[in-house]
KESELUM-571636 format. One record per residue (C-alpha): residue number from 0; residue in one letter; y, x, z. Coordinates in steps of 0.05 Angstrom, whole numbers, plus 5000, padded with zeros to 4 digits. Layout:
N
pos:NUM code:A Y:Y X:X Z:Z
...
END
This chain:
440
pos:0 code:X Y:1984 X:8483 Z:2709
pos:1 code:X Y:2013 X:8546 Z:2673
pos:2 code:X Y:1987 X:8567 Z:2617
pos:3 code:X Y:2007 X:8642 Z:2624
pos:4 code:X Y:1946 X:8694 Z:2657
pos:5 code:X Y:1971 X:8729 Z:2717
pos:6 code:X Y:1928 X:8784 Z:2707
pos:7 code:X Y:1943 X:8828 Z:2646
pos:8 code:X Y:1890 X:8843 Z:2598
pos:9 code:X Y:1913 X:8912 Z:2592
pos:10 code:X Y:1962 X:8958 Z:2632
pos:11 code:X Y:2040 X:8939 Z:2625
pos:12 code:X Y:2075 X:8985 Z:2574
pos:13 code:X Y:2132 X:9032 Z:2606
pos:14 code:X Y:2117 X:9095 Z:2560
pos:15 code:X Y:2169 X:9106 Z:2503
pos:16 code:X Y:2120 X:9147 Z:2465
pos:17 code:X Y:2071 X:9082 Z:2459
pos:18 code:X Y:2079 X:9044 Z:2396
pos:19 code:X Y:2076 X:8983 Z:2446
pos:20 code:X Y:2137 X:8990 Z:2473
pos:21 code:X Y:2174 X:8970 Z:2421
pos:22 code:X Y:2132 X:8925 Z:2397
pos:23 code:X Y:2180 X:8861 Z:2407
pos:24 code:X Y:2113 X:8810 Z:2419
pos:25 code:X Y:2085 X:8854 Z:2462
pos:26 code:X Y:2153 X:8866 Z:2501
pos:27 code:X Y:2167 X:8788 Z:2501
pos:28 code:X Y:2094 X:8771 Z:2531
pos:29 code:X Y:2095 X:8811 Z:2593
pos:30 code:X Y:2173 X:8784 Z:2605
pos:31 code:X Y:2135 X:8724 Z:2603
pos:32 code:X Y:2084 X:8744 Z:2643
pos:33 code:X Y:2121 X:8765 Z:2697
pos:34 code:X Y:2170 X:8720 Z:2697
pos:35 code:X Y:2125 X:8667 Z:2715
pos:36 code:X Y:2092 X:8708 Z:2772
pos:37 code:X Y:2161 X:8706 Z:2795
pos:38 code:X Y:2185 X:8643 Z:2775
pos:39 code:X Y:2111 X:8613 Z:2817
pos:40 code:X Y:2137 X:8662 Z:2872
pos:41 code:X Y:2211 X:8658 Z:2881
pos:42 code:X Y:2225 X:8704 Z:2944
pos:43 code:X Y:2266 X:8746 Z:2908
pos:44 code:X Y:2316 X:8688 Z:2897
pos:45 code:X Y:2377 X:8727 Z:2937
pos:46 code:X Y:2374 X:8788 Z:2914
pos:47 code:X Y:2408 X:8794 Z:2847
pos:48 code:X Y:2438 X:8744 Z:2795
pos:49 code:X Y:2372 X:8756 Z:2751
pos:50 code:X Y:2327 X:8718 Z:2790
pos:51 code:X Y:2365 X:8647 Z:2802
pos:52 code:X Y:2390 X:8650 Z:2723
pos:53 code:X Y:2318 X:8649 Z:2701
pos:54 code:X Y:2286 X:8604 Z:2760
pos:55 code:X Y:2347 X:8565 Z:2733
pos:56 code:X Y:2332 X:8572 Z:2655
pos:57 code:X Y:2256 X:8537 Z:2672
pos:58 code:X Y:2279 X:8489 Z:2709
pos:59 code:X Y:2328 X:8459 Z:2673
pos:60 code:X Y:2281 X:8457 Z:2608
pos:61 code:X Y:2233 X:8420 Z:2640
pos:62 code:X Y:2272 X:8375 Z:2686
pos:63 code:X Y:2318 X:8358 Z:2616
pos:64 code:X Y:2270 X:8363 Z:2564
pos:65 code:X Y:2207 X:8350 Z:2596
pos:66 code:X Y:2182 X:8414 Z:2575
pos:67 code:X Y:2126 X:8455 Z:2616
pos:68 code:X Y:2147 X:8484 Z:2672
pos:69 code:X Y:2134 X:8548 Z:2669
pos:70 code:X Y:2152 X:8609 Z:2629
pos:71 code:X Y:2129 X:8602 Z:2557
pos:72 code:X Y:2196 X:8564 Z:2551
pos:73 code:X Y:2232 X:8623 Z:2573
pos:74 code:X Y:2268 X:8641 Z:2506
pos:75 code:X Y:2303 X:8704 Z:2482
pos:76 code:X Y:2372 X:8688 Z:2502
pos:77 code:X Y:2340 X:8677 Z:2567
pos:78 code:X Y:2311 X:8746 Z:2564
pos:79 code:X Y:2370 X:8777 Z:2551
pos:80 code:X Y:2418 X:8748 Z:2603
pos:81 code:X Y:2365 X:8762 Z:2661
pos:82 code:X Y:2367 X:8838 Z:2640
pos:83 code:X Y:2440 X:8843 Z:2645
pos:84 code:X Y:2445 X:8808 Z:2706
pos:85 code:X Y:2397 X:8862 Z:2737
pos:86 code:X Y:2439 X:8916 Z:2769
pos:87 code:X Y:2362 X:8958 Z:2779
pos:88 code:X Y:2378 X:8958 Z:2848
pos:89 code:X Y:2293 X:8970 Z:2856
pos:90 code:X Y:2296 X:8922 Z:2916
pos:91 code:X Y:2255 X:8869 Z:2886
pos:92 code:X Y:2199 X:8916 Z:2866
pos:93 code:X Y:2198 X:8946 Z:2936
pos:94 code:X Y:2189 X:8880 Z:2972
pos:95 code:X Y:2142 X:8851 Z:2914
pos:96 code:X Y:2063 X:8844 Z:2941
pos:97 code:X Y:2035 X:8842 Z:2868
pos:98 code:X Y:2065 X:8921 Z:2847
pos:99 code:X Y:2017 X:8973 Z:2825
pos:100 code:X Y:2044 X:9006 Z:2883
pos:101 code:X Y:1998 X:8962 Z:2928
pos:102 code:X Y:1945 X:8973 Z:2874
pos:103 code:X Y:1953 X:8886 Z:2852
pos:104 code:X Y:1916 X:8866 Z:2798
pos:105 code:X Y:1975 X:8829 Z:2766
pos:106 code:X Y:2015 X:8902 Z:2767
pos:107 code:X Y:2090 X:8864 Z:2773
pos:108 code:X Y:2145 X:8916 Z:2763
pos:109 code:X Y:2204 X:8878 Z:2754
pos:110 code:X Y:2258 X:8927 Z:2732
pos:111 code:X Y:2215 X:8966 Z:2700
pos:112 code:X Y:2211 X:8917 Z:2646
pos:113 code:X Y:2274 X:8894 Z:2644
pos:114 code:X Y:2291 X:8965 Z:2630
pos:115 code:X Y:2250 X:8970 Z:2575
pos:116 code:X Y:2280 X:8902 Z:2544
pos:117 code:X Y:2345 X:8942 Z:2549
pos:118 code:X Y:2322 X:9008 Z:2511
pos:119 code:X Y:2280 X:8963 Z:2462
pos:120 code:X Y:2358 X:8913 Z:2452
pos:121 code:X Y:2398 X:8985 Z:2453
pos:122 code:X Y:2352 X:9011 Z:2388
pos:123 code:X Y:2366 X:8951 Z:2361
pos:124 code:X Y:2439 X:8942 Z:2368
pos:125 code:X Y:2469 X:9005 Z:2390
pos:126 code:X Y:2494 X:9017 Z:2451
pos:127 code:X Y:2573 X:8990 Z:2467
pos:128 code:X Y:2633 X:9034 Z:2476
pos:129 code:X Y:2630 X:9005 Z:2550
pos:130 code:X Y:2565 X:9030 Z:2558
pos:131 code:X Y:2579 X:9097 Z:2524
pos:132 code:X Y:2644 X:9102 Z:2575
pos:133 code:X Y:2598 X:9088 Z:2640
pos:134 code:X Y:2536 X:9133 Z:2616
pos:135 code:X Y:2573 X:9204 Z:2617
pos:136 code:X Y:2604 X:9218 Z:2687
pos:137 code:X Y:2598 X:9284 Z:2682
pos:138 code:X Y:2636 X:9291 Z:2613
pos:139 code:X Y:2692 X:9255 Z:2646
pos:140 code:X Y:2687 X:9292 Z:2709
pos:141 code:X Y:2689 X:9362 Z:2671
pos:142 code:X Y:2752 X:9330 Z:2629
pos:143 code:X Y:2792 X:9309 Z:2687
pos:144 code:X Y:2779 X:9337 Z:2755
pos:145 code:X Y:2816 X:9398 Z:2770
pos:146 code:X Y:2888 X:9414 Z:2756
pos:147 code:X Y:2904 X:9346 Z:2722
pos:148 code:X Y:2869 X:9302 Z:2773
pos:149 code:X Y:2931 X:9287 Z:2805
pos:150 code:X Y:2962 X:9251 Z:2739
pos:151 code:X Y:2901 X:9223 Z:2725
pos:152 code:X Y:2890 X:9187 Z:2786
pos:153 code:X Y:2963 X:9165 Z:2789
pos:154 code:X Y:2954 X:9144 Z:2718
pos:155 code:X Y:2892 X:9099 Z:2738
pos:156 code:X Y:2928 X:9067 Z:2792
pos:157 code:X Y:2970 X:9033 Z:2745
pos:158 code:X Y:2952 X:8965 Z:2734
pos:159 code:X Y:2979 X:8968 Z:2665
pos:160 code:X Y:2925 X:9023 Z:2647
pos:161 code:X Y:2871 X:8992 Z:2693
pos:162 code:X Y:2884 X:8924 Z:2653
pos:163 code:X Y:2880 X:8948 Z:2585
pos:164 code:X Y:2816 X:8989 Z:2603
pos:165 code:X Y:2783 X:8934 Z:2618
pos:166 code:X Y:2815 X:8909 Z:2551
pos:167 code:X Y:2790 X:8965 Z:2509
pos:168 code:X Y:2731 X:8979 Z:2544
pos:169 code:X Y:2709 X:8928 Z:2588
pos:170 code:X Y:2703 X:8962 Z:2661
pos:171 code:X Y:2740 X:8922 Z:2719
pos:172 code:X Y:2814 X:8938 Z:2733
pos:173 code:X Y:2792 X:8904 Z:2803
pos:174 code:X Y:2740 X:8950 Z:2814
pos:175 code:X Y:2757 X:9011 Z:2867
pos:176 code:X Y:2735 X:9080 Z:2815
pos:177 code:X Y:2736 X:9137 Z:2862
pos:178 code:X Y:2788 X:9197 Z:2844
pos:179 code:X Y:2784 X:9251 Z:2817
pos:180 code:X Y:2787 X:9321 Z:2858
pos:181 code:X Y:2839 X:9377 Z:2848
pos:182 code:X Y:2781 X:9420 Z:2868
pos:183 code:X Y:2723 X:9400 Z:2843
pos:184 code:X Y:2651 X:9423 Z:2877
pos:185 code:X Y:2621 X:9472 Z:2825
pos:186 code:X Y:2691 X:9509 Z:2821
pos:187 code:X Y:2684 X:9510 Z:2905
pos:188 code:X Y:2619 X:9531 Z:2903
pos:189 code:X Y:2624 X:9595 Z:2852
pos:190 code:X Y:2673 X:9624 Z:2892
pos:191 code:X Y:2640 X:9606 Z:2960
pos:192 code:X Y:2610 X:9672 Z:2991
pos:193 code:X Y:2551 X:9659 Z:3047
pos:194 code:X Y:2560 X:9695 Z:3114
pos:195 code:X Y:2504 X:9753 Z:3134
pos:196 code:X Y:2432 X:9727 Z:3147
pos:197 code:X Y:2442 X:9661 Z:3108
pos:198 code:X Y:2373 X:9661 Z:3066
pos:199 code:X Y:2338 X:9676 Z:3128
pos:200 code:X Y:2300 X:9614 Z:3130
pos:201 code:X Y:2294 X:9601 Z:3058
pos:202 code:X Y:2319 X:9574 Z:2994
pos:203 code:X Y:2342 X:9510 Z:2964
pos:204 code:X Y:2370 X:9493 Z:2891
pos:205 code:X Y:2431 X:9438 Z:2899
pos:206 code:X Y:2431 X:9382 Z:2855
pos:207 code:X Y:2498 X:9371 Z:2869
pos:208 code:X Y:2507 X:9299 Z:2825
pos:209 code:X Y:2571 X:9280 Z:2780
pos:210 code:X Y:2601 X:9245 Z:2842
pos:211 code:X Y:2605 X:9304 Z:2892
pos:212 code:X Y:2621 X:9354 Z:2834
pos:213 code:X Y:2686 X:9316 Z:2809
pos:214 code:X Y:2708 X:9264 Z:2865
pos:215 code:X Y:2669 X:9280 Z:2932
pos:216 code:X Y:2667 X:9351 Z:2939
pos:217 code:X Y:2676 X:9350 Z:3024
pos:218 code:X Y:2608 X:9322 Z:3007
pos:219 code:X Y:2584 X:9377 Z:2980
pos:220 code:X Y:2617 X:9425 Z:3026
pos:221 code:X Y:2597 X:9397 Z:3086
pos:222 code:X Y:2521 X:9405 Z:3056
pos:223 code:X Y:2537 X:9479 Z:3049
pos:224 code:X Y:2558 X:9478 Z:3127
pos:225 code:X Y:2503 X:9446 Z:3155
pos:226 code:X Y:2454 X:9481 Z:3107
pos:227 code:X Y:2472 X:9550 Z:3124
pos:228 code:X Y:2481 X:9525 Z:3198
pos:229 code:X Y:2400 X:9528 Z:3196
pos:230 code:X Y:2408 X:9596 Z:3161
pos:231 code:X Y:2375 X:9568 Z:3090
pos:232 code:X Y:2403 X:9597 Z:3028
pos:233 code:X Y:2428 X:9545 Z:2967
pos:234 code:X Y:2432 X:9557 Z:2902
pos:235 code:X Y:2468 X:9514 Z:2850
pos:236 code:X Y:2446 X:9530 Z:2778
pos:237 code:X Y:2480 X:9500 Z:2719
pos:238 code:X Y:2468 X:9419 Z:2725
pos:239 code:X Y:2482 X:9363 Z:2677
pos:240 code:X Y:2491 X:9292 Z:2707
pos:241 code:X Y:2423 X:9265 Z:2723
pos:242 code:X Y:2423 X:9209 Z:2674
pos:243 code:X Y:2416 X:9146 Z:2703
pos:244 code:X Y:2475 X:9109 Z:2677
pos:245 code:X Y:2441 X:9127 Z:2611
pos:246 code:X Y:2376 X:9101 Z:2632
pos:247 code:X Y:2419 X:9043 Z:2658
pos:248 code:X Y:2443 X:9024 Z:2590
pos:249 code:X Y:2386 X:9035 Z:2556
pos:250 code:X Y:2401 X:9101 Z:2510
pos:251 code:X Y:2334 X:9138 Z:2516
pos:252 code:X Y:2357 X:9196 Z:2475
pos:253 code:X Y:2412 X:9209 Z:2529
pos:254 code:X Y:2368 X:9207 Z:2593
pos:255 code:X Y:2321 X:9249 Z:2560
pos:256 code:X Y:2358 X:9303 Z:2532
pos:257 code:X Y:2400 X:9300 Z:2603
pos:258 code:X Y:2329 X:9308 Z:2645
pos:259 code:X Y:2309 X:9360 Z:2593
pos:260 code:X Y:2368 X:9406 Z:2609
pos:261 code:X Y:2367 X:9394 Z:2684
pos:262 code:X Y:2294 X:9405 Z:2691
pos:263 code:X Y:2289 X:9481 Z:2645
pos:264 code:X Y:2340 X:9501 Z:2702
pos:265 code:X Y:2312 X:9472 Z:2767
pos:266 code:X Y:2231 X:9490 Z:2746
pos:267 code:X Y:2243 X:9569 Z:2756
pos:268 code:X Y:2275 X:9546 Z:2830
pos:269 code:X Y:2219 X:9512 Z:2849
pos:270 code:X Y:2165 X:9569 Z:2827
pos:271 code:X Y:2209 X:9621 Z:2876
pos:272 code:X Y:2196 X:9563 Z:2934
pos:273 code:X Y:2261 X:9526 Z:2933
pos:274 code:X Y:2265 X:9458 Z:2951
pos:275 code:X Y:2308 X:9420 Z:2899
pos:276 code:X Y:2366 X:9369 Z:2942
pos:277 code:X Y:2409 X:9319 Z:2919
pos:278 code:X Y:2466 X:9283 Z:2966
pos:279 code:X Y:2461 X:9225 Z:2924
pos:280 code:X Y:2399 X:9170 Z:2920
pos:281 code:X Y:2404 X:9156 Z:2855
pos:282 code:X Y:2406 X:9220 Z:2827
pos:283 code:X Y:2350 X:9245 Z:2873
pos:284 code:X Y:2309 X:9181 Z:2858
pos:285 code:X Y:2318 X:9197 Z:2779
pos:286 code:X Y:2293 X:9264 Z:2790
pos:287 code:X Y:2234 X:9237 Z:2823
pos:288 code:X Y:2213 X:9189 Z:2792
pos:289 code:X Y:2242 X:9185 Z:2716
pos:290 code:X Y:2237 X:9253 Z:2694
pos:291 code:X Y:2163 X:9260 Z:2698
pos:292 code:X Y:2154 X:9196 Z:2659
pos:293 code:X Y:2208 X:9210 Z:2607
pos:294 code:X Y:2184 X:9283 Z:2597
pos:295 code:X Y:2116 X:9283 Z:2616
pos:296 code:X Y:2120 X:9369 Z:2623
pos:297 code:X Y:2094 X:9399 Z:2680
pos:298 code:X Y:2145 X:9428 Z:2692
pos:299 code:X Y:2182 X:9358 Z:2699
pos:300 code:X Y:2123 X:9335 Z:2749
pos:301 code:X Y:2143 X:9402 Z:2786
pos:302 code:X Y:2213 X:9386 Z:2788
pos:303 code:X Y:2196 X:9323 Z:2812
pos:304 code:X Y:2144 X:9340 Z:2862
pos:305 code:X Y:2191 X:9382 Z:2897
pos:306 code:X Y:2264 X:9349 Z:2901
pos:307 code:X Y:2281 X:9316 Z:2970
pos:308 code:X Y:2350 X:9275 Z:2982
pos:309 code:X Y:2398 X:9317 Z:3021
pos:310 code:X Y:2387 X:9274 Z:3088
pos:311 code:X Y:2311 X:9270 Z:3080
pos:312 code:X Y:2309 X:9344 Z:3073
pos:313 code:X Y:2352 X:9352 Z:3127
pos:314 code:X Y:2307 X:9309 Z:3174
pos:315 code:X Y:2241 X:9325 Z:3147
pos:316 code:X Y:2250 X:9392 Z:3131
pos:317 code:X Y:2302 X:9427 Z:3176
pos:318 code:X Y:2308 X:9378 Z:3232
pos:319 code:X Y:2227 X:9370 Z:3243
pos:320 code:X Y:2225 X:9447 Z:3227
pos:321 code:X Y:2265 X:9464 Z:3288
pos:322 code:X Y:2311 X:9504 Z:3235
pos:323 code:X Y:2376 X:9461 Z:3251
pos:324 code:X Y:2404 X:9475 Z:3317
pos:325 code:X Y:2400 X:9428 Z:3372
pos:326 code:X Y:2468 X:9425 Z:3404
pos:327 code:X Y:2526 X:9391 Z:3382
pos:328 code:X Y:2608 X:9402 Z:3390
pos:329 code:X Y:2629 X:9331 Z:3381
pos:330 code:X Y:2607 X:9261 Z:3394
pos:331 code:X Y:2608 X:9216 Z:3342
pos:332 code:X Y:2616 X:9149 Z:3383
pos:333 code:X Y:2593 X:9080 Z:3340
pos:334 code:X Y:2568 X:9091 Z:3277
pos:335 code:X Y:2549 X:9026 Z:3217
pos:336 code:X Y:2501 X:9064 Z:3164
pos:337 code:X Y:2485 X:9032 Z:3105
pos:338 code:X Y:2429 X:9059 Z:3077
pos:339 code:X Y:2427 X:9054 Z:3007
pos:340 code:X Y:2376 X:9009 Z:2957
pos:341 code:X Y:2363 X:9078 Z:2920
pos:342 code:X Y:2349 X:9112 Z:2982
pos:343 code:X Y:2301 X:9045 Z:3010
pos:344 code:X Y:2267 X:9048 Z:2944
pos:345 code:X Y:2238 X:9123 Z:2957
pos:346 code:X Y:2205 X:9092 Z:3017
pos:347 code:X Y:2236 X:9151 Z:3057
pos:348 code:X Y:2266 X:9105 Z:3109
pos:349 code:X Y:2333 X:9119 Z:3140
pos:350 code:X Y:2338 X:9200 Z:3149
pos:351 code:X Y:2412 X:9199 Z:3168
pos:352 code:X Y:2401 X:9141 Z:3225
pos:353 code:X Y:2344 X:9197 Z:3254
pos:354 code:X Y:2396 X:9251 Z:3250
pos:355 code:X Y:2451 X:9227 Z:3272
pos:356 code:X Y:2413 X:9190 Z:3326
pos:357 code:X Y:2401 X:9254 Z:3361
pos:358 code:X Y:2482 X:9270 Z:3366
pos:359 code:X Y:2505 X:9250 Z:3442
pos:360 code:X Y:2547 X:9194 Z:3455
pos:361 code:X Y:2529 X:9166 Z:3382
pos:362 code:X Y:2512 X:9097 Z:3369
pos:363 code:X Y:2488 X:9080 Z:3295
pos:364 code:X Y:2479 X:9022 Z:3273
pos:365 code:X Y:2426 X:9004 Z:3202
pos:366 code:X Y:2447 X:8954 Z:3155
pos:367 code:X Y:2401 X:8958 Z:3100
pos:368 code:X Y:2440 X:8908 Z:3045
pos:369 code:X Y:2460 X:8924 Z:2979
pos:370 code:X Y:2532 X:8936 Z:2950
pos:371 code:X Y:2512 X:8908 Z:2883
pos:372 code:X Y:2547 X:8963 Z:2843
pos:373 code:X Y:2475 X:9008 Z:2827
pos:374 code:X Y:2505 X:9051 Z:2782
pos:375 code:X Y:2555 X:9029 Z:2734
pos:376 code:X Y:2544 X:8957 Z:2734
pos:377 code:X Y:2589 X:8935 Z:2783
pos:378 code:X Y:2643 X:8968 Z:2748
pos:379 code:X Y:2631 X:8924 Z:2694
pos:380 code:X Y:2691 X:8866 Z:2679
pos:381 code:X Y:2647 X:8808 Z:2667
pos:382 code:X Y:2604 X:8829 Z:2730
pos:383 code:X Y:2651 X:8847 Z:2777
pos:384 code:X Y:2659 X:8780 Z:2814
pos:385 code:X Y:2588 X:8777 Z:2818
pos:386 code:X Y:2581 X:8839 Z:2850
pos:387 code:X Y:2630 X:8834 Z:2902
pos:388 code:X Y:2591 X:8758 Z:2924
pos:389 code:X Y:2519 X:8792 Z:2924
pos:390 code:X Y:2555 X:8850 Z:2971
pos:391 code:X Y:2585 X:8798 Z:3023
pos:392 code:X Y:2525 X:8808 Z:3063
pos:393 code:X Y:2537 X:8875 Z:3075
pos:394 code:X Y:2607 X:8868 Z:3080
pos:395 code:X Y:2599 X:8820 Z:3133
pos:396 code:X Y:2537 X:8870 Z:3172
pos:397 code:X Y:2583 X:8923 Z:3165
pos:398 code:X Y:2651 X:8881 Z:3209
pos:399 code:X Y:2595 X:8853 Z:3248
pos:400 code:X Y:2570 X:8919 Z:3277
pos:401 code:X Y:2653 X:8941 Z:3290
pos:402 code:X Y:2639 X:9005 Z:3292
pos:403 code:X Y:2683 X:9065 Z:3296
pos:404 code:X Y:2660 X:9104 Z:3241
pos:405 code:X Y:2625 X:9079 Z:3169
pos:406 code:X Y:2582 X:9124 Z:3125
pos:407 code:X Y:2529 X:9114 Z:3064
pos:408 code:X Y:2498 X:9163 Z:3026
pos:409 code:X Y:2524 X:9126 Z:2960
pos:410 code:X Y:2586 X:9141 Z:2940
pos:411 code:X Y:2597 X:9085 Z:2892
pos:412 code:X Y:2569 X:9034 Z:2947
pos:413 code:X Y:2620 X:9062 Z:2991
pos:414 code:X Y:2679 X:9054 Z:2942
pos:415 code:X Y:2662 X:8977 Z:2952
pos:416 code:X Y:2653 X:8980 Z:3023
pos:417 code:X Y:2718 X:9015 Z:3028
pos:418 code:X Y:2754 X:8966 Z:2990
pos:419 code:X Y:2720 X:8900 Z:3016
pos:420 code:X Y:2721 X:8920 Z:3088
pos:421 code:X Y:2791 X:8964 Z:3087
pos:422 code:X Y:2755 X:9020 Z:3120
pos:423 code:X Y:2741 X:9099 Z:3102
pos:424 code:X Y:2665 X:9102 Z:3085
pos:425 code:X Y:2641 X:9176 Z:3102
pos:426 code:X Y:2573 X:9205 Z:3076
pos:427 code:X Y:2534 X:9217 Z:3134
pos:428 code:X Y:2521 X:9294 Z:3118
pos:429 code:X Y:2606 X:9296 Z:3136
pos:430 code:X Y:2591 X:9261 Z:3200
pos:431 code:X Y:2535 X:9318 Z:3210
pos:432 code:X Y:2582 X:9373 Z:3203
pos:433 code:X Y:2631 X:9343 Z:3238
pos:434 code:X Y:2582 X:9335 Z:3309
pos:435 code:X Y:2572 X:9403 Z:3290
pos:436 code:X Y:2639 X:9426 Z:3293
pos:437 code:X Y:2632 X:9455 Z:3223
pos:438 code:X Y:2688 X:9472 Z:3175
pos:439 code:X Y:2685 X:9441 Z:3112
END
């Protein structure tokens, strides 16, 4: 018989600006809390390294010890190592039955407090030159992309430099980083000049993200092409990246004064009736659904209110608005999609699948698994291994379906596909323009 309340006698605390949050008792009850919700429950077992370590923790302190079996024995250490072992992949929360989400008494959210056991450890301790490195993308994009990508990416395919990276700074000399482009996105994009009645069915504001900007841009040019194939206007005003590696290890100040700068340019967008789209999950997902907690403006609830991810636009908006046209150049033949846990945890479905579904001669195939990388933690040396077993399932879905073609709206997800699978991993908005027969 456990001796811990489901039910919470009042809300959880997820607001910064609550004395609760950092209140370390406080914090350490509702871990408790809801570890034994989950530790009673256990379906969540094979989706991350969190869940085992602690059904693992309370196990063994009651099979060895004879202690209760439950989680008041769940101790700090504990605590600590189930944070780190969570990648925030959202997954859990999306297939829990006790969220707020399906308005359950017990209110589980899962990485929601893990998160705040990593803000409330990162004011304690700092935050590690590792951590530092993996939570500014875009300072390292704006630093190396352009004319000295090509040395830089030569350099980083040493294994001497990879090696004492990982050394120095702890981030995997095994793990696949994606290059850096000789012409990065925003450079593209300033000098890019729209053809004659572009604009004539509307405007949207392109949140490009750090990964199309300085490695992906075909990304972001094949957006452009299919965009102003439906004759909509885009607009890219200055950007910052989105901030979820910072939210990912735990610096508050950095996510905040990241969402502050992104959302004073994207508000006045969105009050002159632009849609704000981003071709990657996680950045769209941040803009969603972090800003207007970590700002709590109006302006950020407006910002959030109205930004789409690129595909889900495309489908919702132009697709279902008859604004894209309906005939293709090209066939795309066999297609394996993975959509992507960011994506899945928007509850938006699979908006490239419906596109792409409607090309002739194309075959796509879902796999909805997750590349354990989330963010930056894949990247990390002591988690690397880790990641690459929790992605064998969709390494294995994605030989399975032996497809012609591979795409995923992540680009990080797709640097581990690539690499585990030995195939080129496309973002499905390139696949779009290609069926097209857009240049991009």
């Amino acid at each position: 018989m456990t001796n811990i309340k489901p039910t919470p006698d009042r809300d959880p605390c997820f607001d910064p600006d609550d004395p609760r949050f950092f209140d370390v008792r406080d914090l350490e009850n509702e871990l408790r809390r809801v570890f034994e919700i989950c530790h009673l429950c256990r379906m969540c077992v094979n989706y991350c390294g969190s869940f085992p370590s602690l059904f693992e923790a309370i196990d063994r302190k009651h099979e060895t010890l004879g202690m209760p079996h439950d989680a008041t024995t769940v101790d700090a250490a504990t605590m600590r190592t189930v944070t780190d072992l969570c990648w925030q992949c959202k997954l859990c929360y999306v297939k829990c039955p006790y969220t707020p989400d399906d308005k359950h008494e017990w209110k589980v959210d899962f990485p929601r407090v893990l998160w705040r056991e990593k803000v409330v450890r990162a004011q304690r301790e700092g935050i590690s030159l590792q951590e530092r490195i993996l939570g500014e993308p875009g300072v390292l994009g704006k630093l190396t992309a352009g004319p000295v990508a090509p040395v830089a990416n030569f350099v980083s395919k040493s294994s001497l430099v990879r090696k004492a990276g990982e050394k120095l700074a702890g981030i995997s000399a095994q793990f696949p980083l994606p290059e850096y482009a000789k012409d990065p996105f925003d450079k593209w994009f300033a000098k890019h000049e729209p053809a004659a009645g572009i604009g004539d069915n509307g405007t949207v504001a392109l949140f490009s993200t750090c990964l199309v900007d300085f490695h992906r841009p075909s990304i972001g040019r094949a957006a452009v092409a299919v965009i102003e194939h439906a004759k909509v206007k885009i607009e890219r005003p200055k950007q910052v990246c989105c901030g979820m590696p910072n939210m990912d290890t735990g610096d508050l100040a950095g996510v905040r004064e990241k969402a502050a700068f992104n959302v004073a340019q994207l508000a006045p967008l969105v009050r002159n009736g632009a849609k704000i789209i981003a071709p990657g999950p996680s950045c769209s997902m941040t803009l969603k659904r972090e800003y207007p907690e970590l700002l709590k403006t109006e302006d950020a609830k407006l910002v959030a209110a109205n930004t789409m991810d690129l595909m889900e636009y495309l489908w919702k908006v132009l697709w279902k608005g008859k604004l894209l046209p309906r005939t293709f150049a090209n066939k795309l033949g066999s297609i394996a999609y993975h959509a992507p846990c960011h994506l899945r945890a928007q509850r938006v479905a699979a908006p490239a699948k419906l596109l792409l579904d409607n090309v002739p001669e194309t075959e796509v195939t879902l796999i909805e698994e997750c590349s354990a990388v989330d963010g930056t933690w894949g990247m990390k040396a002591e988690y690397y291994e880790m990641g690459v077993k929790y992605s064998k399932r969709l390494v294995n879905k994605v030989a399975d379906a032996e497809a012609s073609r591979v795409a995923s709206d992540c680009t990080l997800a797709s640097q581990r596909i690539a690499k585990e699978n030995n195939v080129e991993v496309r973002h499905p908005i390139e696949l779009l323009a290609e069926a097209y027969g857009l240049a991009f």
